[in-house]
C-alpha positions in Angstrom: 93.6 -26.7 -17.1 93.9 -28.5 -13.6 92.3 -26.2 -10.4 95.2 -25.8 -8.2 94.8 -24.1 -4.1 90.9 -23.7 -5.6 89.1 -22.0 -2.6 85.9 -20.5 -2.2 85.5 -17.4 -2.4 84.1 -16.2 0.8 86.8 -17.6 3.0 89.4 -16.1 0.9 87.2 -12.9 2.0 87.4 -13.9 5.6 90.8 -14.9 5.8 91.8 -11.1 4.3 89.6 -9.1 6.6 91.4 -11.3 9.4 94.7 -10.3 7.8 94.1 -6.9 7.4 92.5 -6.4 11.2 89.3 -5.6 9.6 87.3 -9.2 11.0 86.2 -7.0 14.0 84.8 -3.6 12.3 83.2 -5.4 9.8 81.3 -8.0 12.6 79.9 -5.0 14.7 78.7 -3.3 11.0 77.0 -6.8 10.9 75.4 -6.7 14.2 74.2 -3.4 14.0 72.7 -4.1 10.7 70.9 -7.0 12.0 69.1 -5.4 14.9 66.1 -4.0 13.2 65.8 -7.8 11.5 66.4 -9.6 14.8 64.3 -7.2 16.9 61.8 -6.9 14.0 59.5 -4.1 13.0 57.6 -2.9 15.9 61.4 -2.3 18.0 62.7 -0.9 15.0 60.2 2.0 15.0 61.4 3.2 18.7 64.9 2.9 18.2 66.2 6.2 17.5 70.3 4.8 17.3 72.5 1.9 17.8 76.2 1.9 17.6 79.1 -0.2 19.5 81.5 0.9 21.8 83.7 -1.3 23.5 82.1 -4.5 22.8 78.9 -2.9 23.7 75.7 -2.1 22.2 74.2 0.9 22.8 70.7 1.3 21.9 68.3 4.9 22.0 64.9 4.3 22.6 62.1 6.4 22.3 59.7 4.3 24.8 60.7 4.1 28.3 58.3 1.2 28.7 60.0 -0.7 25.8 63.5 0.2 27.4 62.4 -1.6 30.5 61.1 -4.4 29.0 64.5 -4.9 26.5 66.4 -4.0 29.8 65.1 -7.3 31.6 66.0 -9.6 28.2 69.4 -8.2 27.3 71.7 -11.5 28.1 69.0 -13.4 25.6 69.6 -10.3 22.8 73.3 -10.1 23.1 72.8 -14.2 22.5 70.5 -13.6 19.6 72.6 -11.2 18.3 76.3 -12.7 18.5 74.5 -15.7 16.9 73.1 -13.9 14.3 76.4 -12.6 13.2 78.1 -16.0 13.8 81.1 -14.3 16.4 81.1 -12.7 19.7 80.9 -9.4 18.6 79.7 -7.7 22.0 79.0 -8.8 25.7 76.4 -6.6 27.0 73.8 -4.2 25.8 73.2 -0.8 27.3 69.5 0.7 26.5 69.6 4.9 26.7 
């Protein structure tokens, strides 16, 4: 039996969420996902809520001190993060 159009599996994956306009949705699931592993441990246990809204993260802190600190680092997490999830999922990050 010859292999004939063989192709990996995962970019058969990624060209049908492409196809199907679901690339996007599923990138900021991804990012949002990540944030406690990128931010690690410590952040994770202030954050009270992360979700994106147009190509934004919105994050809900419980320490204003930690918000101020994040606030003065945000273009080098919205890096982090967009590399982390391999696409430029969102531009800027607003800390609440």
């Amino acid at each position: 039996m010859k292999k004939r159009n063989a192709e990996h599996i995962g970019e058969v994956i990624h060209q049908f969420l492409r196809q199907e306009g679901l690339e996007t949705p599923y990138n900021e699931y991804r990012l949002v996902q990540a944030w406690p592993e990128v931010m690690g441990h410590a952040i994770e246990q202030y954050t009270a809520d992360v979700q994106i809204r147009n190509r934004a993260l919105y994050v809900k802190l419980r320490s204003s001190v930690l918000r101020h600190e994040l606030m003065m680092n945000r273009h080098i997490l919205v890096h982090r993060l967009n590399e982390y999830v391999g696409a430029q999922v969102i531009d800027n990050i607003i800390f609440c």
